[in-house]
PDB file of the backbone (N, CA, C, O) and the ligand in Angstrom, with CONECT records:
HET     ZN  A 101       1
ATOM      1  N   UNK A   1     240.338 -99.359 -74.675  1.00  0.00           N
ATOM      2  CA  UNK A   1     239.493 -98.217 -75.015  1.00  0.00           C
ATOM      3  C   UNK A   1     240.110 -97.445 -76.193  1.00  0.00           C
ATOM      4  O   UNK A   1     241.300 -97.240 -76.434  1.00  0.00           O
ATOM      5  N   UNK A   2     239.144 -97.115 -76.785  1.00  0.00           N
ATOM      6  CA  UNK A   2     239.674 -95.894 -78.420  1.00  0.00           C
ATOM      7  C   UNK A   2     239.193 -94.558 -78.442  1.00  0.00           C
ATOM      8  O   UNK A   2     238.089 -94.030 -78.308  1.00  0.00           O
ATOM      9  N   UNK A   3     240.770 -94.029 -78.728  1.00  0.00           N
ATOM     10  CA  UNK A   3     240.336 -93.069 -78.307  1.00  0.00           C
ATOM     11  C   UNK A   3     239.212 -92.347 -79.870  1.00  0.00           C
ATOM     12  O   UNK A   3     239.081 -92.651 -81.055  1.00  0.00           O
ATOM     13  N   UNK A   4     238.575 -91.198 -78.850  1.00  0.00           N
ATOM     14  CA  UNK A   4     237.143 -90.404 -79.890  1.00  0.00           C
ATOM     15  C   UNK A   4     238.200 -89.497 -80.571  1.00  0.00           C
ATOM     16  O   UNK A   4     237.639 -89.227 -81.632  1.00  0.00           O
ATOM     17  N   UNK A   5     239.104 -89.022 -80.581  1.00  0.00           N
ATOM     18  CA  UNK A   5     239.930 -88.139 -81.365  1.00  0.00           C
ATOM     19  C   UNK A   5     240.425 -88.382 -82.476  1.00  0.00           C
ATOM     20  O   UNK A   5     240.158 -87.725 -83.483  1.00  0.00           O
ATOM     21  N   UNK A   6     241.319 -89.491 -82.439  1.00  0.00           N
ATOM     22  CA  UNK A   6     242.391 -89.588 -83.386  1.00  0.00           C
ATOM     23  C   UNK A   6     242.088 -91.504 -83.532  1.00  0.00           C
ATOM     24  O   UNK A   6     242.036 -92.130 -84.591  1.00  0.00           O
ATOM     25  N   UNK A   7     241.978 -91.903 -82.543  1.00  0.00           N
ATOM     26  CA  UNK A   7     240.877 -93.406 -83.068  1.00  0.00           C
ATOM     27  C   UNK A   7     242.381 -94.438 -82.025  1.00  0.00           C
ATOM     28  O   UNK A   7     241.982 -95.324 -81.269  1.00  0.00           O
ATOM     29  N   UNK A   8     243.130 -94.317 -82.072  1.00  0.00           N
ATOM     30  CA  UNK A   8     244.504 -95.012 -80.977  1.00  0.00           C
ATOM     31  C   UNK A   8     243.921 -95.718 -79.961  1.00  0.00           C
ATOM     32  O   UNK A   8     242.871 -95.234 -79.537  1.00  0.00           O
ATOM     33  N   UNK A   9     244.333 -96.794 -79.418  1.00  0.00           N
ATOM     34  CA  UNK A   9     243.937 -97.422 -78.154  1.00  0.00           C
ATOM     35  C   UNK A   9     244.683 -96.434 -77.032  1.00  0.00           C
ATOM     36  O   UNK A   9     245.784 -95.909 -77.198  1.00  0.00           O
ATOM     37  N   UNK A  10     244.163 -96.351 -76.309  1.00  0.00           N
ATOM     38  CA  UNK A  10     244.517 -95.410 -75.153  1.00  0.00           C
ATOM     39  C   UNK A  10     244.705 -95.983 -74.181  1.00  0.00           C
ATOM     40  O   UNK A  10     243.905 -96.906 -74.026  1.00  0.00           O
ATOM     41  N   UNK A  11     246.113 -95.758 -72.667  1.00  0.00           N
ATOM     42  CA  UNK A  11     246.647 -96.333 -72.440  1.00  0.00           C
ATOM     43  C   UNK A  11     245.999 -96.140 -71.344  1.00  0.00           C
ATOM     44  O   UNK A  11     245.841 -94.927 -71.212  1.00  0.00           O
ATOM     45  N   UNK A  12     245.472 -96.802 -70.362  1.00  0.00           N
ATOM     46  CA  UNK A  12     244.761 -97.188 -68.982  1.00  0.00           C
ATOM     47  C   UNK A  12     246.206 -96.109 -68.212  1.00  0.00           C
ATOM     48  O   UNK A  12     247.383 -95.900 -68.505  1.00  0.00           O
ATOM     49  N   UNK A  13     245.239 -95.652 -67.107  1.00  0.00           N
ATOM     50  CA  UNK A  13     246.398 -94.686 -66.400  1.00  0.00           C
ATOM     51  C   UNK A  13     246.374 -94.037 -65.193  1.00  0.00           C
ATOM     52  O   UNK A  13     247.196 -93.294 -64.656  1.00  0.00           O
ATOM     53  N   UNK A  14     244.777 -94.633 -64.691  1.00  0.00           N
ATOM     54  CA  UNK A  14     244.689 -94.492 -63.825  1.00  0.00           C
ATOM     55  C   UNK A  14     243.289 -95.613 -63.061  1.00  0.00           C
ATOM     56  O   UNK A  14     242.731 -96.313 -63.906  1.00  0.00           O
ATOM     57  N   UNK A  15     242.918 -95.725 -62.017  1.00  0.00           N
ATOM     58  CA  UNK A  15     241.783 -96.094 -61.557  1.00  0.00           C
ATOM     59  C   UNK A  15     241.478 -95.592 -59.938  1.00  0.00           C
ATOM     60  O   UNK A  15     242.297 -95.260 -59.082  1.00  0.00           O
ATOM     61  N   UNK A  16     240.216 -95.655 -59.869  1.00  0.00           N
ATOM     62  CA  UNK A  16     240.167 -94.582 -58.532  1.00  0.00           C
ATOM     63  C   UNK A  16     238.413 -96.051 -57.939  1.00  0.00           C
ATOM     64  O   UNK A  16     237.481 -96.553 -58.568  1.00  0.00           O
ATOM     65  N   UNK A  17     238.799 -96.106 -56.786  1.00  0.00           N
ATOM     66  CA  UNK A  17     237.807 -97.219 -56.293  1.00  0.00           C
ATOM     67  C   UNK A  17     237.403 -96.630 -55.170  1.00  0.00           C
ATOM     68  O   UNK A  17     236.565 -97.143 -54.428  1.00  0.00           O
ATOM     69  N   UNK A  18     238.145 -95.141 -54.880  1.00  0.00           N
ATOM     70  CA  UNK A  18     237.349 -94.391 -53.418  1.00  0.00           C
ATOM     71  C   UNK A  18     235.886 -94.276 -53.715  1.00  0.00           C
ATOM     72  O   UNK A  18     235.544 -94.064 -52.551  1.00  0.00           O
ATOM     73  N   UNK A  19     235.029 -94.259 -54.225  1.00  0.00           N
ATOM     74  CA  UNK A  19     233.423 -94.320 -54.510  1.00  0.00           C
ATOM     75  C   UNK A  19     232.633 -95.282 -54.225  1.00  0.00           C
ATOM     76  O   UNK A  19     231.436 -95.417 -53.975  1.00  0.00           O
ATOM     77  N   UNK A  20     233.782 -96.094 -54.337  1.00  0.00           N
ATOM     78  CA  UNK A  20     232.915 -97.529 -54.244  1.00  0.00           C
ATOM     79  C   UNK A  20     232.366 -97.864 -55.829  1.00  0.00           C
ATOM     80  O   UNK A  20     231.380 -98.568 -56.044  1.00  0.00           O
ATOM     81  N   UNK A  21     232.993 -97.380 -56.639  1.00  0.00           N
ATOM     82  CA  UNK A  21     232.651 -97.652 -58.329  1.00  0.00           C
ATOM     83  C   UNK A  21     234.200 -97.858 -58.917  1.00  0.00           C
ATOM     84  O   UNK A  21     235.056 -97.145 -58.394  1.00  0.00           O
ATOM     85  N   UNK A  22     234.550 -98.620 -59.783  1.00  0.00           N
ATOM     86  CA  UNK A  22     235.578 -99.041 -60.791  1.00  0.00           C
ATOM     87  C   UNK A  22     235.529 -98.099 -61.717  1.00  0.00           C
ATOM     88  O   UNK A  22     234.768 -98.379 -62.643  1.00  0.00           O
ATOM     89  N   UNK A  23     236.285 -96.679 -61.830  1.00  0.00           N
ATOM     90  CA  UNK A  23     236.519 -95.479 -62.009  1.00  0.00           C
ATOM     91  C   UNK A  23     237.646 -95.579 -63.076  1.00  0.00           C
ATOM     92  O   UNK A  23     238.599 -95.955 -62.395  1.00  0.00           O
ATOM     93  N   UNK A  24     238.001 -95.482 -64.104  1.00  0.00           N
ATOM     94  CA  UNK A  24     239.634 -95.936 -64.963  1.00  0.00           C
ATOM     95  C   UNK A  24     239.505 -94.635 -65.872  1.00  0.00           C
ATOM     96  O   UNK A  24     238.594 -93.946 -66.333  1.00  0.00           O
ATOM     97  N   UNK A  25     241.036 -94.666 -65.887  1.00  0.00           N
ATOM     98  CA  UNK A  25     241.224 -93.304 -66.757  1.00  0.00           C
ATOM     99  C   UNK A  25     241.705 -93.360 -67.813  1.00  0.00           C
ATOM    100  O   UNK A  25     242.846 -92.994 -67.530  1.00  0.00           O
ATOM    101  N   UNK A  26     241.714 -93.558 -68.928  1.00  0.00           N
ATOM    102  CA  UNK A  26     242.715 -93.561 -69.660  1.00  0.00           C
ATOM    103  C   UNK A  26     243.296 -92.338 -70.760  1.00  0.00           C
ATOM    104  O   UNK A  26     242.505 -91.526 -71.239  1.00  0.00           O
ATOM    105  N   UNK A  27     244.155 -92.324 -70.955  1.00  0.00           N
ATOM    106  CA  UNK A  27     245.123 -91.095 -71.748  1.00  0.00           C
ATOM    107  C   UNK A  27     245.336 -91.716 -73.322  1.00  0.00           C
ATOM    108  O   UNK A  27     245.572 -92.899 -73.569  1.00  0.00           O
ATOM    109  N   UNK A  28     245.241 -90.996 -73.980  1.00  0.00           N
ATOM    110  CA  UNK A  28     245.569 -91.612 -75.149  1.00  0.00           C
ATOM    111  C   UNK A  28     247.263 -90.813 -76.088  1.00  0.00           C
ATOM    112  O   UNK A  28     247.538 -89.659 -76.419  1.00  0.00           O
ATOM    113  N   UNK A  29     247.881 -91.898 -76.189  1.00  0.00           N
ATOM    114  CA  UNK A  29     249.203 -91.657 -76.178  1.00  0.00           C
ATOM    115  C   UNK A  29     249.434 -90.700 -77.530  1.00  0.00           C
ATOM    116  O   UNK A  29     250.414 -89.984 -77.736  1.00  0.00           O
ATOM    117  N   UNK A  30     248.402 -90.858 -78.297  1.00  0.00           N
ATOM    118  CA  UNK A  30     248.234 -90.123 -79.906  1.00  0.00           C
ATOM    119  C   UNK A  30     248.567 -88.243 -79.490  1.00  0.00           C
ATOM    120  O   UNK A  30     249.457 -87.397 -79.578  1.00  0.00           O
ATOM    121  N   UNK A  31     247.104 -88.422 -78.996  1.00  0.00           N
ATOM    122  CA  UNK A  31     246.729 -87.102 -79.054  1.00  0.00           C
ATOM    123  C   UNK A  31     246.920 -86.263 -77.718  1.00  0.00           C
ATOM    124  O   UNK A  31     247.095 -85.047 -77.641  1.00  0.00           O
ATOM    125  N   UNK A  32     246.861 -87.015 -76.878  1.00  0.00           N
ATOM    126  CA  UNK A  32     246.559 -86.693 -74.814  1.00  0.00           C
ATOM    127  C   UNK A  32     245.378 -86.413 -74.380  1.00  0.00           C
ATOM    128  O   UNK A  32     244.911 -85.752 -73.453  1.00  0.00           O
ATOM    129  N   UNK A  33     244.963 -87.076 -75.273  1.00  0.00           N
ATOM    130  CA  UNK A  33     242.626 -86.830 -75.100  1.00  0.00           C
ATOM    131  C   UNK A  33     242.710 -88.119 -74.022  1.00  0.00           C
ATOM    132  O   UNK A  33     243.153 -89.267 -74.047  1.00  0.00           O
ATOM    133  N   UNK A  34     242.025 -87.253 -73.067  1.00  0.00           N
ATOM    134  CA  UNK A  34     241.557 -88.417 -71.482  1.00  0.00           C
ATOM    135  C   UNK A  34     240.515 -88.868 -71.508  1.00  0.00           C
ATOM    136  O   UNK A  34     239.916 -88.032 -72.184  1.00  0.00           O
ATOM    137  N   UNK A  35     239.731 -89.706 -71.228  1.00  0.00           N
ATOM    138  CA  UNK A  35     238.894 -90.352 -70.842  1.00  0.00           C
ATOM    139  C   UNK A  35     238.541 -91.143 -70.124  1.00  0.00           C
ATOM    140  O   UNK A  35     239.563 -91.735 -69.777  1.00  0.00           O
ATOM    141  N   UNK A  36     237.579 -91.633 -69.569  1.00  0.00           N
ATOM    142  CA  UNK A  36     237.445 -92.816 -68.470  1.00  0.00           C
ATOM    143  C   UNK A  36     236.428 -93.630 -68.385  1.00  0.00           C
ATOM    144  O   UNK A  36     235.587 -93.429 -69.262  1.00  0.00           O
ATOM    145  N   UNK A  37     236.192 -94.472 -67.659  1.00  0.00           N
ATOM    146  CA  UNK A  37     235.278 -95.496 -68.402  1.00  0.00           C
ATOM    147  C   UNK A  37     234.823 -95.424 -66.439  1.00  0.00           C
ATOM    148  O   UNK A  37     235.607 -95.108 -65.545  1.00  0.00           O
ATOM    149  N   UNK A  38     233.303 -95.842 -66.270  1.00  0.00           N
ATOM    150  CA  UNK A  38     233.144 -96.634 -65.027  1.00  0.00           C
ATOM    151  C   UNK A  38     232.541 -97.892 -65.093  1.00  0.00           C
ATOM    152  O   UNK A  38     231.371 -97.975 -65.466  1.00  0.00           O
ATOM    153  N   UNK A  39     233.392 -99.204 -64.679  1.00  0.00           N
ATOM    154  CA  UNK A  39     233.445-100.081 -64.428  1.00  0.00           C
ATOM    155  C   UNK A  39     232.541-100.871 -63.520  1.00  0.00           C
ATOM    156  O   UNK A  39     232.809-101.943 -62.977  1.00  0.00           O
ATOM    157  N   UNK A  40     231.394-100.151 -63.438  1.00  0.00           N
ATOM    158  CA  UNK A  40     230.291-100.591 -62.388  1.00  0.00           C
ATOM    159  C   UNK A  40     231.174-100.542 -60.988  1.00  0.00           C
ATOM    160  O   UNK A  40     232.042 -99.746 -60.631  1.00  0.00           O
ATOM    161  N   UNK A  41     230.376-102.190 -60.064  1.00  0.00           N
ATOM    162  CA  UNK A  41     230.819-101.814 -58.741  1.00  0.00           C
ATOM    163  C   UNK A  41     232.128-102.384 -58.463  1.00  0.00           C
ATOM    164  O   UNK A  41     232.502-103.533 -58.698  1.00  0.00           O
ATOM    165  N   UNK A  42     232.750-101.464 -57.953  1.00  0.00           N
ATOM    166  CA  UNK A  42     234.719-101.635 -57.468  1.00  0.00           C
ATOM    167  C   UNK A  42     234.671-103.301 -56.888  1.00  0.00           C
ATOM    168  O   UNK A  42     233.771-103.873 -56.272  1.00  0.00           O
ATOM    169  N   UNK A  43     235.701-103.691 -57.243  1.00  0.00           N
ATOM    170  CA  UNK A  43     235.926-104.801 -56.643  1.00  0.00           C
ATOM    171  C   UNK A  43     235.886-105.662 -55.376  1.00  0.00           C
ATOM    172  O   UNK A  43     235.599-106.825 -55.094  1.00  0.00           O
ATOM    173  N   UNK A  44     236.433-104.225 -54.545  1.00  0.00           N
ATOM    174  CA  UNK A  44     236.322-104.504 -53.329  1.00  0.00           C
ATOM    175  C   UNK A  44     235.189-104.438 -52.508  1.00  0.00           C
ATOM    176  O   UNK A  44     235.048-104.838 -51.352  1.00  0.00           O
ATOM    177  N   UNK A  45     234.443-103.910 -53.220  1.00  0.00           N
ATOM    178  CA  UNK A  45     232.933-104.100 -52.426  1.00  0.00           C
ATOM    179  C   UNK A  45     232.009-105.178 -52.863  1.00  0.00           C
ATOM    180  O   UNK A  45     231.085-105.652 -52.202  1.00  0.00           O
ATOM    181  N   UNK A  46     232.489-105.601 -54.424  1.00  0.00           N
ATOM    182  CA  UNK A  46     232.016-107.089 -54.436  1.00  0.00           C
ATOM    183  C   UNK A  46     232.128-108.220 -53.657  1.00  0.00           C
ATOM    184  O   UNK A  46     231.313-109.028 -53.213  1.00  0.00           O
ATOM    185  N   UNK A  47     233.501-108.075 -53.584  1.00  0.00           N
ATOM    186  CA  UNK A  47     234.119-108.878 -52.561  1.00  0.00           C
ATOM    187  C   UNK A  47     233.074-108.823 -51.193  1.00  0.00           C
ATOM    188  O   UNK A  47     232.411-109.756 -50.739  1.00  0.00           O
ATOM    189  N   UNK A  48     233.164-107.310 -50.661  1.00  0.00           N
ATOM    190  CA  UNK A  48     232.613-107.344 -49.364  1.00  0.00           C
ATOM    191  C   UNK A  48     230.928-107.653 -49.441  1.00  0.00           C
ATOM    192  O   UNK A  48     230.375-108.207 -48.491  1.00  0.00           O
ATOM    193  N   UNK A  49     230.319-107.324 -50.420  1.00  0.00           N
ATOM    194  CA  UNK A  49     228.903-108.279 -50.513  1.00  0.00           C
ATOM    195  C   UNK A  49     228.863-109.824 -50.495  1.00  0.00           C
ATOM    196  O   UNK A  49     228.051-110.459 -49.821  1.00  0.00           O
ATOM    197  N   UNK A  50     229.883-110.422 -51.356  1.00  0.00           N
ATOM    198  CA  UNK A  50     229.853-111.814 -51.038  1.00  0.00           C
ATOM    199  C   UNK A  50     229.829-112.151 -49.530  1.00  0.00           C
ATOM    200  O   UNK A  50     229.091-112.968 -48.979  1.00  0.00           O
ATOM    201  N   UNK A  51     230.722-111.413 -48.996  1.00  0.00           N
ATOM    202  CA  UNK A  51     231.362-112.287 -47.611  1.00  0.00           C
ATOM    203  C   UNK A  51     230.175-111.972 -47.230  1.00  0.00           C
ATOM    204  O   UNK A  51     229.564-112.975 -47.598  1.00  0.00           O
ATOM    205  N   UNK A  52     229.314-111.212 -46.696  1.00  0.00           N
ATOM    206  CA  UNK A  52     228.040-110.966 -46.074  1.00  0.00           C
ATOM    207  C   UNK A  52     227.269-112.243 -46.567  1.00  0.00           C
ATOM    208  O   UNK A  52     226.894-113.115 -45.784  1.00  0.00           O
ATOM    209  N   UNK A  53     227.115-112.277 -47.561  1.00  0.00           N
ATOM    210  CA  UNK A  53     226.209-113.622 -48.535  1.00  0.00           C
ATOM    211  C   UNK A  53     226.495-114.628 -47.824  1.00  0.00           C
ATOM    212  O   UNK A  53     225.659-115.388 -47.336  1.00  0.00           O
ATOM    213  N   UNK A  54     227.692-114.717 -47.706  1.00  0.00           N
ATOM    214  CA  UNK A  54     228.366-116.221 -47.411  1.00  0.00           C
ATOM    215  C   UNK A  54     227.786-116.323 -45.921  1.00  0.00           C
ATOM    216  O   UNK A  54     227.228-117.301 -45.425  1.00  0.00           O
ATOM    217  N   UNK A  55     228.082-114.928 -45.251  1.00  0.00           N
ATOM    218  CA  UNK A  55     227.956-115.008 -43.800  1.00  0.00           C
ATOM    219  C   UNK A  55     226.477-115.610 -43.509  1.00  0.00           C
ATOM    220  O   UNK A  55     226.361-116.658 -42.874  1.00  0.00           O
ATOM    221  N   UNK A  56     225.497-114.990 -43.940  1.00  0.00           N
ATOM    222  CA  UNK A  56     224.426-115.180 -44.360  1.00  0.00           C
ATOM    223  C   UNK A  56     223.756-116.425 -44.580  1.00  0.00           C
ATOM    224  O   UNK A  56     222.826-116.954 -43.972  1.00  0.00           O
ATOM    225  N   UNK A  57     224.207-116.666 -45.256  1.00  0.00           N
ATOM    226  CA  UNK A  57     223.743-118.517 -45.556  1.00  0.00           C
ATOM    227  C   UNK A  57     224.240-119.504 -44.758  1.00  0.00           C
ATOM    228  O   UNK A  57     223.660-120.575 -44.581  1.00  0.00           O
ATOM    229  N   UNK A  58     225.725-119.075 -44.059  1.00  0.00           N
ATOM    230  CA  UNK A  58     225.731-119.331 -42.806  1.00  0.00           C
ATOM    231  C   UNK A  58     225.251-119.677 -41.484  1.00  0.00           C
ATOM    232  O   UNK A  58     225.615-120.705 -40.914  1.00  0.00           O
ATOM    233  N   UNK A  59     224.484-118.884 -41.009  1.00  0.00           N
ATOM    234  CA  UNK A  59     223.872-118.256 -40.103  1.00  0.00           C
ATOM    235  C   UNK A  59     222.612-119.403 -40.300  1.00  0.00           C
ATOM    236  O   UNK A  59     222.225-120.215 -39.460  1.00  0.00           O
ATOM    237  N   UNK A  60     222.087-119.188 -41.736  1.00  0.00           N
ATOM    238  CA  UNK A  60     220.719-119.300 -41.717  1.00  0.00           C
ATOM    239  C   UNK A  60     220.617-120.645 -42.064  1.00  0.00           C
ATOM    240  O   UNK A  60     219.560-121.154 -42.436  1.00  0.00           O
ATOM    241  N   UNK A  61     222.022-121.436 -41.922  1.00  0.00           N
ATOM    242  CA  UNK A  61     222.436-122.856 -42.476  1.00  0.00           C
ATOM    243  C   UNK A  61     222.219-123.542 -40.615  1.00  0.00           C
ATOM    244  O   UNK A  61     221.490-124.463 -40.247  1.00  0.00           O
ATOM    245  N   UNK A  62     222.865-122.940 -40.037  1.00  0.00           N
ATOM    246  CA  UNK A  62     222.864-123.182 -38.398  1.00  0.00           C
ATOM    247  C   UNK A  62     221.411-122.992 -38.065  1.00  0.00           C
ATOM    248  O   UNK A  62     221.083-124.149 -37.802  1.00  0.00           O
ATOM    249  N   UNK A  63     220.553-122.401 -37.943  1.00  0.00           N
ATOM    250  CA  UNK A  63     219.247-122.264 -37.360  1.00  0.00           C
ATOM    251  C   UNK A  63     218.001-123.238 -38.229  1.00  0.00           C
ATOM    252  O   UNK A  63     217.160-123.981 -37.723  1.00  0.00           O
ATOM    253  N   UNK A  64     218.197-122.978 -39.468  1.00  0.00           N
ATOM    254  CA  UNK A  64     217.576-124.183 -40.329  1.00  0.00           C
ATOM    255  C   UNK A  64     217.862-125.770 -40.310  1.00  0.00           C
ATOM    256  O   UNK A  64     217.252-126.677 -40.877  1.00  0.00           O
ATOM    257  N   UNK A  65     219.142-125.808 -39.359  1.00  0.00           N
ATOM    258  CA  UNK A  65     219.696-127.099 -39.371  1.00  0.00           C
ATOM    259  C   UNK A  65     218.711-127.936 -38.304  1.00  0.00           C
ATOM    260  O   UNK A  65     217.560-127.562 -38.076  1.00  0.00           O
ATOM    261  N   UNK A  66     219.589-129.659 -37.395  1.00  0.00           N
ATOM    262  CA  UNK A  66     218.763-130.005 -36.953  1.00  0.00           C
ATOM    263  C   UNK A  66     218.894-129.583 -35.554  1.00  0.00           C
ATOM    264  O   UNK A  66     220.051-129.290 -35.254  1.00  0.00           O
ATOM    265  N   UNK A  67     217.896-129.456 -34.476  1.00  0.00           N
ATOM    266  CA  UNK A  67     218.306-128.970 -33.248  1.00  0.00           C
ATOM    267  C   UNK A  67     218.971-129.582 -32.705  1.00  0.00           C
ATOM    268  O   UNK A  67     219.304-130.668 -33.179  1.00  0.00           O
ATOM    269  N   UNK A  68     219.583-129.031 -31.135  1.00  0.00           N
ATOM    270  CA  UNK A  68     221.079-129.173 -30.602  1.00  0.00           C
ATOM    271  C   UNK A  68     220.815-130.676 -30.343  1.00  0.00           C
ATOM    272  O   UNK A  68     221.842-131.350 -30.419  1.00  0.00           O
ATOM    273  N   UNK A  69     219.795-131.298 -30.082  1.00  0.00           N
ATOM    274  CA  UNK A  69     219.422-132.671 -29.083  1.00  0.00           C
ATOM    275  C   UNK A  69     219.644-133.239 -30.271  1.00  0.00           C
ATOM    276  O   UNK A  69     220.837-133.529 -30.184  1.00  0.00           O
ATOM    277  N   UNK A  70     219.304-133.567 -31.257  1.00  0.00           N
ATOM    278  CA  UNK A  70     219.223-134.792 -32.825  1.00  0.00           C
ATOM    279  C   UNK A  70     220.431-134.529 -32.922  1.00  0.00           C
ATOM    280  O   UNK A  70     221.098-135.438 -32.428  1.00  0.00           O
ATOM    281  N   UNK A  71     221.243-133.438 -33.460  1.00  0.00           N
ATOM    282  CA  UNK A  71     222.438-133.692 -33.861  1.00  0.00           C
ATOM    283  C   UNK A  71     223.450-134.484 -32.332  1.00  0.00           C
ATOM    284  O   UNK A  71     224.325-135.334 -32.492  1.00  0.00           O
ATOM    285  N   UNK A  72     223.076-133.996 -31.144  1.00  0.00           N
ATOM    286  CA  UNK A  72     223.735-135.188 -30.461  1.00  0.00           C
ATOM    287  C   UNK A  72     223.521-136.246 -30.222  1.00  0.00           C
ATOM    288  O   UNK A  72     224.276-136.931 -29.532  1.00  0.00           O
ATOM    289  N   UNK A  73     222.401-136.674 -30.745  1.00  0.00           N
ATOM    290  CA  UNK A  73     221.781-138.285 -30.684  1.00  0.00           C
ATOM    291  C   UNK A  73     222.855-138.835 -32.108  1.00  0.00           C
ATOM    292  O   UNK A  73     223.489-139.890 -32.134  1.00  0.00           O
ATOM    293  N   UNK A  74     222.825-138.112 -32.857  1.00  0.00           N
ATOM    294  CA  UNK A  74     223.211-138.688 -34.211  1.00  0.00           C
ATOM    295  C   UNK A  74     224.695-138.784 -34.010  1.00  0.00           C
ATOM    296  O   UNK A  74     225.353-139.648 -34.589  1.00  0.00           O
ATOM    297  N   UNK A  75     225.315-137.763 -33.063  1.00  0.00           N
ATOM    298  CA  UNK A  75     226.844-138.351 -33.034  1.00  0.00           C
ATOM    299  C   UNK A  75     226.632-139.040 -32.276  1.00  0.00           C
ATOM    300  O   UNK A  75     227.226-140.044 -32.668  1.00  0.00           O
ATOM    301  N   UNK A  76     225.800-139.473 -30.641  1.00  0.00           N
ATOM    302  CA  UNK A  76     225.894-140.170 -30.150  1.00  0.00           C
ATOM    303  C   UNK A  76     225.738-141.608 -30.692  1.00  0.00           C
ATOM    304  O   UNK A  76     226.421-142.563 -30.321  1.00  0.00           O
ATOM    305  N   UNK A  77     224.758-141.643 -31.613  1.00  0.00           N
ATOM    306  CA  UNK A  77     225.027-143.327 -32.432  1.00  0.00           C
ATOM    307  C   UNK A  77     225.834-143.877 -32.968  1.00  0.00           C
ATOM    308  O   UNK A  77     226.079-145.078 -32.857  1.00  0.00           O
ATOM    309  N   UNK A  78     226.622-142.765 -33.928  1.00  0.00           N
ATOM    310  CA  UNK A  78     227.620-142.600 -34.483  1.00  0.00           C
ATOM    311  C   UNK A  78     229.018-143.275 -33.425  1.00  0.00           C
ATOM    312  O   UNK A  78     229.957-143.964 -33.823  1.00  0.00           O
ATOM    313  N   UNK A  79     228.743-142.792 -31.994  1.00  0.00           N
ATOM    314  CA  UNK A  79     229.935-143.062 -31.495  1.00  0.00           C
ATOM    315  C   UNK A  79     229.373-144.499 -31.085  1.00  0.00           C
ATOM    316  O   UNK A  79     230.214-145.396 -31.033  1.00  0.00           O
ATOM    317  N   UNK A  80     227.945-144.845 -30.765  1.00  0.00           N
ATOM    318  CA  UNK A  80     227.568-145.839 -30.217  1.00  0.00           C
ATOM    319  C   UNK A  80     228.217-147.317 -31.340  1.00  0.00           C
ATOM    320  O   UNK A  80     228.591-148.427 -30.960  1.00  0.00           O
ATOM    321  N   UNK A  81     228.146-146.771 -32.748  1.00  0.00           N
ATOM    322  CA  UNK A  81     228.182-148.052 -33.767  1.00  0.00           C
ATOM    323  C   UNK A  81     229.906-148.273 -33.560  1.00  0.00           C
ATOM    324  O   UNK A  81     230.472-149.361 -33.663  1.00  0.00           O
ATOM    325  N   UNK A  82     230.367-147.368 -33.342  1.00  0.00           N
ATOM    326  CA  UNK A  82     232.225-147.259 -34.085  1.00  0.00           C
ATOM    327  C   UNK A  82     232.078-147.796 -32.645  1.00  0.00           C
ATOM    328  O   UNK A  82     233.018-148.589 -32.704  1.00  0.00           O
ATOM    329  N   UNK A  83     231.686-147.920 -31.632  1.00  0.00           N
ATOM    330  CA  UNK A  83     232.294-148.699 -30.040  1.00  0.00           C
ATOM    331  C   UNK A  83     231.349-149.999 -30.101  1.00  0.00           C
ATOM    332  O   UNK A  83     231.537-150.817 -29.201  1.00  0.00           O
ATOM    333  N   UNK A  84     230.356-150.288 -31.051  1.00  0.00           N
ATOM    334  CA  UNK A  84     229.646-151.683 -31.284  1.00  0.00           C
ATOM    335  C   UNK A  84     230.627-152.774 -32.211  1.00  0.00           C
ATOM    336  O   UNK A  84     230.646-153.998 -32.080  1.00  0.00           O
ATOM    337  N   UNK A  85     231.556-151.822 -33.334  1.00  0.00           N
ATOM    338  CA  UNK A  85     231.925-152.301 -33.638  1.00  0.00           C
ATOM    339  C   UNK A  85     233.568-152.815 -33.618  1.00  0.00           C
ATOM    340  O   UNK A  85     234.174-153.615 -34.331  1.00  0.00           O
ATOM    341  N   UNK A  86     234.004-151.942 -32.426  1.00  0.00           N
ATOM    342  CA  UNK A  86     235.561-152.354 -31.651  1.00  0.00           C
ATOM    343  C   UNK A  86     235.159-154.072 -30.994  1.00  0.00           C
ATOM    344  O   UNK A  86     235.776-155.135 -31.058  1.00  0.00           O
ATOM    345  N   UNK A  87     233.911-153.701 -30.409  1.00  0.00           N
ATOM    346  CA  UNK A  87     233.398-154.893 -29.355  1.00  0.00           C
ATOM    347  C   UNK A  87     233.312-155.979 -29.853  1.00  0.00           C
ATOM    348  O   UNK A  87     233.558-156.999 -29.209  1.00  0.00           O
ATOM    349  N   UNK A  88     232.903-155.987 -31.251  1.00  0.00           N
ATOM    350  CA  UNK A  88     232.651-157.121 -32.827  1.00  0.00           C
ATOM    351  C   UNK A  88     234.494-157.032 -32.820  1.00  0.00           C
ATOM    352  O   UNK A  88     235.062-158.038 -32.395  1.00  0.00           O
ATOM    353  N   UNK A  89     234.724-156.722 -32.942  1.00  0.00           N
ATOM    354  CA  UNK A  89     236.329-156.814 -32.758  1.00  0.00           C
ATOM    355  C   UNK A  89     237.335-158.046 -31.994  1.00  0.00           C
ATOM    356  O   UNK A  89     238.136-158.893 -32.389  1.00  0.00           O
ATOM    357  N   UNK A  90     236.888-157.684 -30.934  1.00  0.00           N
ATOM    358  CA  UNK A  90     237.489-158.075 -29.925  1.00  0.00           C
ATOM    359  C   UNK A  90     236.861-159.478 -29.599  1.00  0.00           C
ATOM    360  O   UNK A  90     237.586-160.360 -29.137  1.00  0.00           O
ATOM    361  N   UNK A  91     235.582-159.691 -29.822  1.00  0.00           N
ATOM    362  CA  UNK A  91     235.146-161.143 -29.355  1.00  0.00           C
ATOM    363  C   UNK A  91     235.878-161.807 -30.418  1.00  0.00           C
ATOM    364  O   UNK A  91     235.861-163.034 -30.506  1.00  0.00           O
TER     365      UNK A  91
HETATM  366 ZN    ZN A 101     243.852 -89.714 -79.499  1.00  0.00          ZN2+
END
């Protein structure tokens, strides 16, 4: 950031994320003209929207899936072929 005074890059010096916004302060070492910038949304609540997202698609990954009976037919074949094929084995 530059500073509006004297024109210097100004030295980051603070940040404040209690709002739930990316809040930064910076001081400029020239003159001591403050300023601050907001950074949209704080990090940590990005964060905490994803995980909801994730949770989310989750959820809606399990109920959209196939019901409880197919998916145990399908391991059950599954186990049926891998024990068809010990038996191909053994003769
Ligand atoms: Zn300045």
């Amino acid at each position: 950031m530059i500073c509006d005074r004297c024109g210097e890059e100004m030295r980051f010096t603070e940040k404040d994320t209690s709002s739930g916004r990316d809040i930064r302060e910076y001081l400029c070492p020239g003159c001591g003209y403050s300023d601050w910038e907001v950074y949209g949304t704080a990090m940590w609540q990005i964060l905490s929207d994803d995980r909801e997202e994730w949770e989310r698609e989750e959820t809606e990954r399990d109920t959209d899936g196939m019901p409880a009976e197919d998916r145990q037919s399908l391991a059950g074949s599954a186990w049926e072929r891998i024990r068809a094929f010990f038996r191909k084995e053994r003769q």
